[in-house]
C-alpha positions as CSV (number, residue, x, y, z in Angstrom):
1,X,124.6,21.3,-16.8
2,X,122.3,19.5,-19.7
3,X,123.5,17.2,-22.1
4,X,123.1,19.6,-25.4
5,X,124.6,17.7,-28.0
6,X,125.6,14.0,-29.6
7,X,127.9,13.9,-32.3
8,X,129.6,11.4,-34.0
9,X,132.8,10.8,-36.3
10,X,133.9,8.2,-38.4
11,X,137.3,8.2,-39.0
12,X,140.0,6.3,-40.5
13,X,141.2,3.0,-39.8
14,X,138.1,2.0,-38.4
15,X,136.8,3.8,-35.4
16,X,133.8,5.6,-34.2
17,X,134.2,8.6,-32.0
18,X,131.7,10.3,-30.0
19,X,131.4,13.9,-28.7
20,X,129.0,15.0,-26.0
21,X,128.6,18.8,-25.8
22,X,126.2,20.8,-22.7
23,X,124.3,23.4,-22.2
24,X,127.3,25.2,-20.4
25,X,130.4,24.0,-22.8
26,X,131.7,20.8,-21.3
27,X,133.1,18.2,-23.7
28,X,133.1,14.5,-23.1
29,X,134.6,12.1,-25.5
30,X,133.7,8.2,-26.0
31,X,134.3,5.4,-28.6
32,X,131.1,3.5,-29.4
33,X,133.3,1.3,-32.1
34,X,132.3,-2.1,-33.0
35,X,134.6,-3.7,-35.5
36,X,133.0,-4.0,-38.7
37,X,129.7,-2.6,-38.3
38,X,130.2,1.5,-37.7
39,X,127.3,2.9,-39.3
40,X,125.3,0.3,-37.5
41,X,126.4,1.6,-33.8
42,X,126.2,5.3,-35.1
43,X,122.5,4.8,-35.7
44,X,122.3,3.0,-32.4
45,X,123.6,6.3,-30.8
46,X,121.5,8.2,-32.6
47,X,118.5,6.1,-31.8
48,X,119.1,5.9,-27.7
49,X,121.2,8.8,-27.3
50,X,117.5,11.1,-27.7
51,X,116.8,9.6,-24.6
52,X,119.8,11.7,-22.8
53,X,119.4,14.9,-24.1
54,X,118.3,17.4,-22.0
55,X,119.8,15.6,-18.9
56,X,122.3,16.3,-16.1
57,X,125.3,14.8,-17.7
58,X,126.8,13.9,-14.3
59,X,124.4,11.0,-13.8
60,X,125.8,8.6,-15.1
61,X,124.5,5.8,-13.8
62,X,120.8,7.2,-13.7
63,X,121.7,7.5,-17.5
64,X,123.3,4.1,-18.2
65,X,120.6,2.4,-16.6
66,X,118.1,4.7,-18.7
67,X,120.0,3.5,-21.9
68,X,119.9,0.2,-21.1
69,X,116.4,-0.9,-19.5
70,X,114.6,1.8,-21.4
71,X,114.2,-0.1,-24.3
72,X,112.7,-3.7,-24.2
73,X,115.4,-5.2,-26.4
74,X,119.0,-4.3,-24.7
75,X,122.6,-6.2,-24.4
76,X,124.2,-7.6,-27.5
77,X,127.3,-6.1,-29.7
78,X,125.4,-3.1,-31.1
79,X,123.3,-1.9,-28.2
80,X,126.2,-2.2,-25.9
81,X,128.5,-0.5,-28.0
82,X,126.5,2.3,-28.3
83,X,125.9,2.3,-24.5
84,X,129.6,2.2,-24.0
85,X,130.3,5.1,-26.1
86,X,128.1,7.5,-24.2
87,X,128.6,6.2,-20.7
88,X,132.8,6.7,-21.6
89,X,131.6,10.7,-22.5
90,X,129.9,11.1,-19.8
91,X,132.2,10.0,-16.9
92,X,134.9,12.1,-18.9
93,X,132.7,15.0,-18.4
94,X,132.3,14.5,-14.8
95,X,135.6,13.6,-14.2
96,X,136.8,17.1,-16.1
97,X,134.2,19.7,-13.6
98,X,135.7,17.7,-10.9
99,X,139.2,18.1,-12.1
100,X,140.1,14.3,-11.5
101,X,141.0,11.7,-13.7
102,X,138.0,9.0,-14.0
103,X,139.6,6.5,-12.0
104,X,139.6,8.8,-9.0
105,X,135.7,8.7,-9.0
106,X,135.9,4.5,-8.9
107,X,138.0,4.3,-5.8
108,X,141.6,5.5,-6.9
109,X,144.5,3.9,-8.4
110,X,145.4,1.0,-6.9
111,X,149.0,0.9,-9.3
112,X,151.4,3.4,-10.8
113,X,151.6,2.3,-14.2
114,X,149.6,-0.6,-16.3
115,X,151.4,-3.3,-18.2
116,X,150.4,-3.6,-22.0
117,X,151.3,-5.9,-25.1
118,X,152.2,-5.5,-28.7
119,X,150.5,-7.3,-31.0
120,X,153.0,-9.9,-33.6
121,X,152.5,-10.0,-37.1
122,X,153.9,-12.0,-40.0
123,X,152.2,-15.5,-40.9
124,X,155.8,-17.5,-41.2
125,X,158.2,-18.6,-37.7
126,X,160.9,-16.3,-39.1
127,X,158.6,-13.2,-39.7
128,X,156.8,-13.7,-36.6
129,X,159.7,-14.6,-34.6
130,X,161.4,-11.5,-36.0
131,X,158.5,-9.1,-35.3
132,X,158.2,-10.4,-31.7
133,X,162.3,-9.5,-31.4
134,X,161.5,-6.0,-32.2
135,X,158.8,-5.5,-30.1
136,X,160.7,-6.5,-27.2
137,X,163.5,-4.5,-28.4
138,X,161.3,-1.1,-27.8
139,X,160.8,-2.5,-24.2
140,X,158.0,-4.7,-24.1
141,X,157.7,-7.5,-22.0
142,X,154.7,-9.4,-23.2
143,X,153.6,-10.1,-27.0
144,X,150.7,-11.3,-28.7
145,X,150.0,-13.4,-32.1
146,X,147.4,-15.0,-33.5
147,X,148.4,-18.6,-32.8
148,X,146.4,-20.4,-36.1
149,X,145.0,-19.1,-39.6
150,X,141.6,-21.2,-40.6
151,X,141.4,-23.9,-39.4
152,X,138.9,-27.0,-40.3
153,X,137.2,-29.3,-38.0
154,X,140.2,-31.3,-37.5
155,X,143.8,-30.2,-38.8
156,X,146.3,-32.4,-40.7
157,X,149.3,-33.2,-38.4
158,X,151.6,-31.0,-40.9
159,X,149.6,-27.9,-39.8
160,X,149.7,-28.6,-36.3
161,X,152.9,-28.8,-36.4
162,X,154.1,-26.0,-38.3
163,X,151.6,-23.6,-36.0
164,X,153.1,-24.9,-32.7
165,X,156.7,-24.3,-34.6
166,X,155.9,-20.8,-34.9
167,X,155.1,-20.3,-31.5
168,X,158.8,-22.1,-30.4
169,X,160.0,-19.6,-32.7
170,X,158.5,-16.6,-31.3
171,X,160.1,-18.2,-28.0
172,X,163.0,-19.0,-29.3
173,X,163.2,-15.1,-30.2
174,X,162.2,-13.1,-27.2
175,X,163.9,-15.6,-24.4
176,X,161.6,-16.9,-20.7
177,X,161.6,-13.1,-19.7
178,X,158.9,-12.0,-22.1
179,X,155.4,-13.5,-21.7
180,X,153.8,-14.5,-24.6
181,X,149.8,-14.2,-25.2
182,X,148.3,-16.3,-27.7
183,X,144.8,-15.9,-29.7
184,X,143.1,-18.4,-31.2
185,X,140.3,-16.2,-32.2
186,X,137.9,-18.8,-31.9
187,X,138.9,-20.3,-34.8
188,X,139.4,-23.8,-33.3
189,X,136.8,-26.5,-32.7
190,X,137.3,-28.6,-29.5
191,X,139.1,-31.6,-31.3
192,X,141.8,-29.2,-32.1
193,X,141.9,-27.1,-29.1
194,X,142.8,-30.6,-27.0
195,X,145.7,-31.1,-29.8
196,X,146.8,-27.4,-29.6
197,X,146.7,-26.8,-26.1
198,X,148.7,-30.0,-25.2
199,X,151.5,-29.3,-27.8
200,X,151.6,-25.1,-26.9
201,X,152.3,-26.2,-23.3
202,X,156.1,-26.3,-23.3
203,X,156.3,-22.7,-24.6
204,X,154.8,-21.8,-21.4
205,X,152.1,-19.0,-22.8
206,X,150.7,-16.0,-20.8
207,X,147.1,-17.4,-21.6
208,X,145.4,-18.7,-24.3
209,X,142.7,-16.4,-25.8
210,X,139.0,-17.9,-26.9
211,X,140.3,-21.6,-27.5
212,X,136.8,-22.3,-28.5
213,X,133.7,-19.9,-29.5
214,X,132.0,-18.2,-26.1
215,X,129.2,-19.5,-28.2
216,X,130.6,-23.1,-26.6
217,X,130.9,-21.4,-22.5
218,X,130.1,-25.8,-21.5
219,X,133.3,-26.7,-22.8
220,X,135.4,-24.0,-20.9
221,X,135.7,-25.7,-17.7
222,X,136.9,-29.2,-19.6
223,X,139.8,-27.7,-21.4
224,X,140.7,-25.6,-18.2
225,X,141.1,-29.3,-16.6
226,X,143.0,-29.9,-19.8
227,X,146.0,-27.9,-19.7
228,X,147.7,-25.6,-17.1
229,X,148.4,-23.0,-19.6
230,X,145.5,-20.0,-18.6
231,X,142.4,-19.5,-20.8
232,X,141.0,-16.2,-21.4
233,X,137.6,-15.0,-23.1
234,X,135.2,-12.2,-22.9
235,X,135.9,-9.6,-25.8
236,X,132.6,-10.4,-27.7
237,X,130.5,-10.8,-24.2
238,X,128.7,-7.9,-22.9
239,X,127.3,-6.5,-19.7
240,X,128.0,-8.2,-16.6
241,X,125.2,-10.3,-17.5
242,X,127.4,-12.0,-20.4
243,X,130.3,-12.0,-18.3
244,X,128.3,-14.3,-14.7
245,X,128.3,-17.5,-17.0
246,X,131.8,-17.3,-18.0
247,X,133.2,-16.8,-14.6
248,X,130.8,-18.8,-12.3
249,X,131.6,-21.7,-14.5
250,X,135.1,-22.1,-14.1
251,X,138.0,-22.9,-16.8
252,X,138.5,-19.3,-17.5
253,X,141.2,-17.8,-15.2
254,X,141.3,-14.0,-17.5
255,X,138.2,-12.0,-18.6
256,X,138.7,-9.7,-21.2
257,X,136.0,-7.0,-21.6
258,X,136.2,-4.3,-23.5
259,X,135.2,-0.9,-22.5
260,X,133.5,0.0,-25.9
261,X,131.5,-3.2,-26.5
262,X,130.6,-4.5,-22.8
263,X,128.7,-1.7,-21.4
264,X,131.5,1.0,-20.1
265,X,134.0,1.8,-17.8
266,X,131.8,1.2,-14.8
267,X,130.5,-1.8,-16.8
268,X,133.5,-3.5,-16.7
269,X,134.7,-2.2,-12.7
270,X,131.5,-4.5,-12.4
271,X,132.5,-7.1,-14.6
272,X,136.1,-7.0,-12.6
273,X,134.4,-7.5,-9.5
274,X,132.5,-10.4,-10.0
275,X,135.2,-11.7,-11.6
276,X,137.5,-11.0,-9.0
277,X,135.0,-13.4,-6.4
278,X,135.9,-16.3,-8.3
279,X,139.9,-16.1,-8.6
280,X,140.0,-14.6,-12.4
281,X,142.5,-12.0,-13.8
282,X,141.3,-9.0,-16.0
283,X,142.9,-8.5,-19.3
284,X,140.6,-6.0,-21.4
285,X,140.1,-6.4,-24.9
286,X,141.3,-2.8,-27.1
287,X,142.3,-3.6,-30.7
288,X,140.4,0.1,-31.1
289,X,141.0,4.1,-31.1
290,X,142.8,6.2,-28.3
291,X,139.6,7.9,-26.4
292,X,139.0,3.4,-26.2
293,X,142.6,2.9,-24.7
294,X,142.2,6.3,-22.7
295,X,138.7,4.5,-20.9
296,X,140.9,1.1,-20.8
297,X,143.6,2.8,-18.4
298,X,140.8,4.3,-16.3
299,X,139.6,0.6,-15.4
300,X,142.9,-0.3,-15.1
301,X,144.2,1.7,-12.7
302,X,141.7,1.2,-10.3
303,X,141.0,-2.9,-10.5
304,X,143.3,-4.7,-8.4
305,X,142.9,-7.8,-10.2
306,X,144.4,-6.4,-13.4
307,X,146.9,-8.6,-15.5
308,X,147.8,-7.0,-18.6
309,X,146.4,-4.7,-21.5
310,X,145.6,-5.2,-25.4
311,X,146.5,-1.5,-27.1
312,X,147.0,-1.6,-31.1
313,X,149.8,0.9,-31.9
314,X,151.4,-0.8,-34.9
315,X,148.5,-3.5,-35.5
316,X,147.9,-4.5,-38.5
317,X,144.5,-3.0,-38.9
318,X,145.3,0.5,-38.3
319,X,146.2,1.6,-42.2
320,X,145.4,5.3,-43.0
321,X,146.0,6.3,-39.2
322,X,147.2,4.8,-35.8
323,X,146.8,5.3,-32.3
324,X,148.5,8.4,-31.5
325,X,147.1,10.3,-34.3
326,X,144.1,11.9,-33.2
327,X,145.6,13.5,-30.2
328,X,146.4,16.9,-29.6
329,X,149.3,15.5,-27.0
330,X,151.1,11.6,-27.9
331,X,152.1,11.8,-24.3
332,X,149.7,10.2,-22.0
333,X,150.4,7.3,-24.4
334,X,154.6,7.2,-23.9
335,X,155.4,3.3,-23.5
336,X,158.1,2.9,-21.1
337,X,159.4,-0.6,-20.6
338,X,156.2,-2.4,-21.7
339,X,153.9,0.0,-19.4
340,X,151.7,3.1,-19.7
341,X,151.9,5.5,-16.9
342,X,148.2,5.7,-14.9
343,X,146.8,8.8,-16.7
344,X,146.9,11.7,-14.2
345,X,145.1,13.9,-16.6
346,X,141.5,14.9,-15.7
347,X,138.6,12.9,-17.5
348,X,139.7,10.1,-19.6
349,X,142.9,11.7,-19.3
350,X,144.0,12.4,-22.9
351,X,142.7,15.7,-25.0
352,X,141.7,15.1,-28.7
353,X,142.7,16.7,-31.3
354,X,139.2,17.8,-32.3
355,X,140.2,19.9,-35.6
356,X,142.0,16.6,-36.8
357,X,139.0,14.9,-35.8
358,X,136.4,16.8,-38.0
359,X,139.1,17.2,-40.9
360,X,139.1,12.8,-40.7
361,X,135.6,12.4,-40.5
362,X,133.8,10.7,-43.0
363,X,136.9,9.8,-44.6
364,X,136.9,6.0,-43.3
365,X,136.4,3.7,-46.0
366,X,133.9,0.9,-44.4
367,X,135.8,-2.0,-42.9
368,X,134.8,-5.5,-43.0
369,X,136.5,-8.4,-41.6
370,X,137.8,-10.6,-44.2
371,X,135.9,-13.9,-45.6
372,X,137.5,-17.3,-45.3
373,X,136.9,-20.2,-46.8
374,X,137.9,-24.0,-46.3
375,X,139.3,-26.0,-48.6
376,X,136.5,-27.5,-49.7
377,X,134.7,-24.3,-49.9
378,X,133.0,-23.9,-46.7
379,X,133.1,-21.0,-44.5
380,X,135.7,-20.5,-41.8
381,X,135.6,-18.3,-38.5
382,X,137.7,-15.5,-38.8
């Protein structure tokens, strides 16, 4: 078996899928995605995936290592994507000769189904607080919501207030039997993170997600001191490499890798290891495709110090197509009471629907994050 082909399909909302094809007609599937930036990770593939071809697919950590320290540069958003992508085809490859689902080859499940969250939308208490009501009405257990819009260096009291009244809201709405996640996107200096954390305590979330930049890893271990309500970073770290600072340092009790950006499936089994040493819960990041979600549950099922899973059925960014729409079969993703059975299917455990795949490609208008500005002009993190 030799690694014959790399193809690669942009399709609508935003995602980037990736089909390896051999010499004797296996099929892999991956999702190289990085949000915003496509194109660039497509060339990326192109670029390091040359240094596959020809190879025994079933290798895959021969290959990943090959992809990674055989160029100079490696790591970062881009090359790990791109890294992620292929290594996802590849263990669904192996995974499909053998007849096993991927999670088999890393030890076996260690749980029977996996515990995911649906994302709240709405900008207002009453929209928000309604969304979160209807979420939990289709049987979750655990929401999510952006807990701020931009925010400056310091916010105005009335702000504070009015974001921390949104969050009472949502609690307000769903009852103390729902757990509630909250992102603030790093959108927050440290001034404000002190205010916000103290005042979010009473509504007793889930954890708080990148209170402060990763760019600002030093300040982690303060906050954590700070508050008792759990902090969580890690979607825009990659490799294990990113990930050793964040947990060795302390203040950080959930990672959240994700399987297309931090190097993989086994990438992040890694990643879930170390972090596992030092006492912190896994919570992946996947705002992305299916074949993404699909590699999520794989990690999932076998890491015993899983918490909870992002998926994005419904998000807001999934215009023009949503998650279940580029398989052949809805069915390995059939929530039932706020969990996903452990895929059972061999590979990655779900089959795309290849023909709707190649109809959608190229169709994808690019996406770009939006721009935000202060009110005195300057810019604001998204």
């Amino acid at each position: 078996m030799r690694i014959e082909t790399l193809e690669l399909f942009p399709v609508p909302p935003r995602w980037l899928f990736l089909r390896i094809g051999t010499d004797d007609g296996a099929v892999g599937w991956g999702e190289p995605t990085l949000e915003g930036h496509a194109a660039t990770v497509a060339r990326a593939v192109e670029e390091i995936g040359e240094r596959v071809l020809g190879r025994d697919p079933r290798r895959v950590e021969d290959l990943v290592q090959v992809l990674y320290r055989g160029g100079f540069y490696r790591g970062g958003p881009v090359l790990a994507s791109a890294v992620s992508g292929i290594e996802q085809a590849l263990w669904d490859i192996k995974a499909r000769a053998l007849g096993v689902p991927v999670h088999e080859l890393m030890g076996g499940r260690v749980r029977d189904r996996v515990r995911v969250y649906g994302w709240v939308g709405g900008d207002g208490a009453e929209d928000a607080a309604r969304a979160a009501a209807a979420l939990v009405s289709r049987g979750f257990t655990a929401v999510k919501l952006n807990a701020v819009a931009r925010v400056p260096l310091i916010d105005t009291p009335e702000r504070t207030r009015a974001a921390v009244e949104r969050v009472e809201a949502v609690r307000a709405a769903v009852g103390w039997n729902v757990d509630i996640a909250l992102d603030f996107h790093g959108r927050v200096h440290q001034g404000m993170a002190r205010r916000l954390l103290r005042d979010l305590e009473p509504t007793r979330p889930l954890f708080v997600e990148e209170p402060v930049l990763v760019e600002q890893l030093e300040l982690y271990p303060e906050l954590g001191r700070l508050t008792a309500i759990p902090l969580a970073a890690g979607e825009r770290l990659y490799t294990r490499w990113g990930f050793k600072e964040l947990v060795t340092r302390g203040g950080v009790a959930v990672a959240q890798p994700d399987v297309s950006h931090a190097g993989g499936i086994w990438e992040c089994r890694k990643i879930a290891a170390m972090a596992e040493a030092y006492d912190v819960a896994m919570a992946p990041h996947c705002p992305l495709g299916p074949i993404a979600l699909a590699a999520a549950l794989q990690l999932d099922a076998c890491t015993p110090n899983f918490l909870i899973q992002e998926q994005s059925l419904g998000i807001h960014y999934n215009q023009g197509a949503d998650l279940l729409d580029y398989l052949a079969d809805p069915g390995p993703f059939a929530f039932v009471e706020g969990h996903l059975a452990v895929p059972d299917g061999p590979g990655l455990g779900i089959e795309v629907d290849e023909a709707r795949v190649r109809r959608a490609a190229g169709s994808a208008s690019p996406w770009r994050n939006p721009l935000w500005r202060l009110d005195d002009g300057t810019v604001a993190e998204w």
